[in-house]
C-alpha positions in Angstrom: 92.0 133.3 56.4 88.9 132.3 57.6 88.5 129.0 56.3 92.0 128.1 57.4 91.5 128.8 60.9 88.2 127.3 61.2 89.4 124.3 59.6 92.3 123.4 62.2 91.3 120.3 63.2 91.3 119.1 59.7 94.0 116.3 58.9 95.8 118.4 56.5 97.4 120.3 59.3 99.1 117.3 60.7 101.6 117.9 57.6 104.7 120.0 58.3 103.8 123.6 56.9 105.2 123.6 53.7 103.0 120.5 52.8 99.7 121.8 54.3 100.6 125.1 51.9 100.5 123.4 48.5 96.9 121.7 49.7 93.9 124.1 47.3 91.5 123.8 49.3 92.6 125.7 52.0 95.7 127.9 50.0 94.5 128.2 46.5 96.8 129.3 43.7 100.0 128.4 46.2 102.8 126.4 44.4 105.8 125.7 45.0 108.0 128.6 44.6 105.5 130.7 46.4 105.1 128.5 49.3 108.8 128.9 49.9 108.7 132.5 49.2 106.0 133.2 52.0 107.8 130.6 54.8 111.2 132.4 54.3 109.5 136.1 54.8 107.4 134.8 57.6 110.8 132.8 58.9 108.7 130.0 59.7 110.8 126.2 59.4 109.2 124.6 56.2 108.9 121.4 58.2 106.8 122.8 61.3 104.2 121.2 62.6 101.0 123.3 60.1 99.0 123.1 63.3 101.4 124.2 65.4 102.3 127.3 63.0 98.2 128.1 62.6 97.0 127.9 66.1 99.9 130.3 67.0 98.3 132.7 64.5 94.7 132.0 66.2 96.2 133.0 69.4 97.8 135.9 68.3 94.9 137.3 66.6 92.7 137.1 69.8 95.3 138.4 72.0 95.7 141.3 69.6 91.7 142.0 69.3 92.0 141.8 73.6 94.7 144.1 73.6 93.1 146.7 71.4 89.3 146.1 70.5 89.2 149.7 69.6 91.5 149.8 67.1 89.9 150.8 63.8 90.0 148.7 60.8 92.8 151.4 59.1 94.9 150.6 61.7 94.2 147.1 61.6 95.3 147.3 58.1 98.2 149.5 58.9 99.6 147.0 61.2 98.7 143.8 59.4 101.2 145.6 56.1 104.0 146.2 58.3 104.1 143.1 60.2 102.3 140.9 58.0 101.7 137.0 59.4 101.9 133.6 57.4 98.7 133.7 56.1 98.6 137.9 55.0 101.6 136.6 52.9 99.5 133.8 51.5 97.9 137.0 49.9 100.4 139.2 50.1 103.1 137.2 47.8 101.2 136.1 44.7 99.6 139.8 44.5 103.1 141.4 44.2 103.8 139.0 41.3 100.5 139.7 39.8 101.5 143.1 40.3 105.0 142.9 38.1 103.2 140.1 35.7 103.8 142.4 32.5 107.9 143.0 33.7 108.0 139.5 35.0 106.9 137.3 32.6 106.0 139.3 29.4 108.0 137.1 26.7 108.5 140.3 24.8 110.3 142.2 28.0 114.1 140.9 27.0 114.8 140.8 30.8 111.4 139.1 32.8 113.7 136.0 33.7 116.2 138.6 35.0 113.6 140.3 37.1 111.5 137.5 38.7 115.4 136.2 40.0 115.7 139.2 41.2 112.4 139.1 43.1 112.9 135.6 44.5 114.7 135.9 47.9 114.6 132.4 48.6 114.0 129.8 46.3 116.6 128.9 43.7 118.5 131.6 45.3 122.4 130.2 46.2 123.0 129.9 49.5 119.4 128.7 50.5 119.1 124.6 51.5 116.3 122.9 49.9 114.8 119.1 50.9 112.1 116.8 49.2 108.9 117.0 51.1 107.2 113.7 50.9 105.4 114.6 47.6 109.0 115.0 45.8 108.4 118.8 46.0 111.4 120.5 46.7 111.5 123.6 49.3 114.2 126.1 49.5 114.4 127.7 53.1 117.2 129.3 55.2 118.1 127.8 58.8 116.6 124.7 60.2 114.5 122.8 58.4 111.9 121.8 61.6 111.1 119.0 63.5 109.0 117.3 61.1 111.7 117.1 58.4 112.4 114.0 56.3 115.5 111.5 57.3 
């Protein structure tokens, strides 16, 4: 989290969000199925301005420590799970699949491909649009695509 929004200014956040997602050095272990799993929770537009999506975060994060500098770090953590932003679902995402690894992807387990569909709500799933990003990736998403989406 912090390395993300200390790094702002860095080039990769001119990319529409769902570029700047699949970059390691700032979202490490994020591919492409995850990426559209964490936009679609967060209902962010996959081709939003990264910046614009980030700095919005930064903001809300100060005007939340403003608002409450007493709060203590339980209920930090209490309201951070129940309303969780783009980047708590950066960790949020991959650790509930890490979670159901064994009934997920265990080869022996005769129904882990039936499962993980199950857990996917947006990618793959019918009914979701999907566009190339400009590395051939394909993102799956519900509702407009954003202002920085390819012709």
């Amino acid at each position: 989290r912090e390395n993300v929004l200390k790094n702002l200014d860095d080039k990769a956040f001119d990319k529409p969000i769902c570029e700047a997602l699949l970059n390691q050095k700032f979202f490490n272990g994020i591919g492409n199925y995850l990426r559209a799993e964490i936009l679609y929770r967060s209902k962010i537009p996959p081709f939003e301005k990264a910046r614009t999506v980030l700095e919005a975060l930064k903001d809300q994060e100060q005007a939340r420590r403003k608002k409450n500098p007493s709060l203590t770090l339980s209920k930090k953590l209490k309201l951070m799970r129940e309303n969780p932003d783009l980047l708590e679902l950066c960790h949020t995402v991959p650790m509930e699949v890490i979670a159901a690894e064994k009934k997920l992807f265990d080869p022996d387990h005769a129904d882990n491909y039936a499962a993980f569909k199950n857990w996917l709500q947006c990618y793959l799933v019918p009914g979701m649009s999907s566009l190339r990003d400009r590395n051939g990736r394909t993102i799956w998403f519900q509702g407009e695509p954003g202002p920085m989406a390819p012709k």
